[in-house]
C-alpha positions as CSV (number, residue, x, y, z in Angstrom):
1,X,41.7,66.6,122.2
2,X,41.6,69.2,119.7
3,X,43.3,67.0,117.3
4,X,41.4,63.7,117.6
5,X,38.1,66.3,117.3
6,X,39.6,67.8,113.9
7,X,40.8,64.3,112.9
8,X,44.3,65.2,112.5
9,X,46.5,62.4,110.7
10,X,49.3,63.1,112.0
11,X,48.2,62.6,116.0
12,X,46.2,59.3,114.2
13,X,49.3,57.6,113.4
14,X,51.5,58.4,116.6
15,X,48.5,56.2,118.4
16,X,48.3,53.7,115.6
17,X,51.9,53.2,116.2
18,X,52.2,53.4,120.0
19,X,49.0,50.6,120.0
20,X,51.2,48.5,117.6
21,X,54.5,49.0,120.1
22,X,52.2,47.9,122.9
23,X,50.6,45.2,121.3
24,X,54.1,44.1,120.0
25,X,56.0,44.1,123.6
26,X,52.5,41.9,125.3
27,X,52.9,39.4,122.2
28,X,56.5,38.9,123.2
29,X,56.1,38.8,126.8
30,X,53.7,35.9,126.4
31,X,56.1,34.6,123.8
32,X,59.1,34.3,126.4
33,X,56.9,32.8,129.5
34,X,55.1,30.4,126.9
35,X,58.6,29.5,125.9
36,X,59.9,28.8,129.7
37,X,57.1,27.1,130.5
38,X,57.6,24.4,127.8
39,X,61.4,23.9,128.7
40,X,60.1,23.2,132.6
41,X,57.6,20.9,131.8
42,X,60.0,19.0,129.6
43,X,62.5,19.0,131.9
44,X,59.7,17.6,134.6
45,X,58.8,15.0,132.6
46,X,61.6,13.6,131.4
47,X,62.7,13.0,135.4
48,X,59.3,11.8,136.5
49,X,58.7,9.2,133.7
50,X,60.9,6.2,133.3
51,X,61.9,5.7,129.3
52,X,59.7,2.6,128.0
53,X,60.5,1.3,124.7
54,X,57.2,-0.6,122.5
55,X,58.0,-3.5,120.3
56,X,56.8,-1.7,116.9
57,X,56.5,-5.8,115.7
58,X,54.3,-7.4,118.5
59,X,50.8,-8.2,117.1
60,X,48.1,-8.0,120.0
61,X,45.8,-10.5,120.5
62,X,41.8,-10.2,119.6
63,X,39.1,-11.6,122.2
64,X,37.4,-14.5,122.9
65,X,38.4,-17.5,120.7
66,X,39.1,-17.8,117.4
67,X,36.4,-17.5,114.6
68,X,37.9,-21.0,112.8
69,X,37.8,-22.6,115.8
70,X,35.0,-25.3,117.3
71,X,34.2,-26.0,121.1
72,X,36.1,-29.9,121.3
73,X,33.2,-31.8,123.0
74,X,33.2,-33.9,125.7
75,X,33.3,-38.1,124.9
76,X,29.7,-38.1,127.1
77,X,28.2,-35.7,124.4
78,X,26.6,-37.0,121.6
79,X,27.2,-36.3,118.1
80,X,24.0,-35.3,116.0
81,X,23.8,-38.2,113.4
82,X,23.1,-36.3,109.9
83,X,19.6,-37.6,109.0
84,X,17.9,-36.9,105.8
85,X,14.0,-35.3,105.6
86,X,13.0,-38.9,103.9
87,X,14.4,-41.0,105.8
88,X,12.5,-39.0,109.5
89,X,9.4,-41.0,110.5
90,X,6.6,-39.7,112.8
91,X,5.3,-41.6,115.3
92,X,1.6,-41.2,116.2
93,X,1.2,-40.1,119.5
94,X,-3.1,-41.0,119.7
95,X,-2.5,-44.7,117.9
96,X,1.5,-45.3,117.9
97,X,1.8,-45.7,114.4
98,X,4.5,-44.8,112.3
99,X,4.8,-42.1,109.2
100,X,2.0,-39.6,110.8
101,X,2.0,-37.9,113.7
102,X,-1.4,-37.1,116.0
103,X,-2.2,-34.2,114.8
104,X,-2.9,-36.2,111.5
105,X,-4.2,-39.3,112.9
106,X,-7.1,-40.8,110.9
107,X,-8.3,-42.3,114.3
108,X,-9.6,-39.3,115.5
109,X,-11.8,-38.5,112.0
């Protein structure tokens, strides 16, 4: 105690280096049991778990259909015939004319 109250150097480095030895003999401890650890596992596994091989070329498959692709309709539906804004008439729904529709009816004025 003397020593380590006077601050002698000497005494100072015999613990730094005992510390170090310690610290040294723990770090390769944990080093050995880390290391049989890993070969038992991989032993383990390699038993437990069949060997599957993966097609590195096999493309997989998006959802739902295609983005190029239309719904075919049925031969009941009806196609939409393509009609130009000119060539749509309004029929009157106060006096059944054609070419204005009720809201617009001059009947009503």
């Amino acid at each position: 105690m003397k020593a380590v109250s006077k601050r002698d150097i000497r005494i100072i480095h015999i613990l730094e280096n005992y510390l170090k030895d310690v610290d040294e003999e723990q770090d390769e401890e944990q080093n050995e049991n880390i290391e049989l650890e890993d070969t038992k596992d991989d032993e383990s596994d390699k038993e437990n778990f069949p060997f599957i091989l993966n097609n590195p070329n096999k493309q997989t498959r998006s959802k739902g259909r295609p983005k190029g692709t239309k719904r075919i309709k049925a031969s009941h539906e009806k196609e939409k015939a393509t009609t130009s804004v000119n060539s749509k008439q309004y029929k009157c729904g106060n006096c059944g004319d054609m070419g204005h529709n009720k809201r617009n009816c001059n009947i009503l004025r």
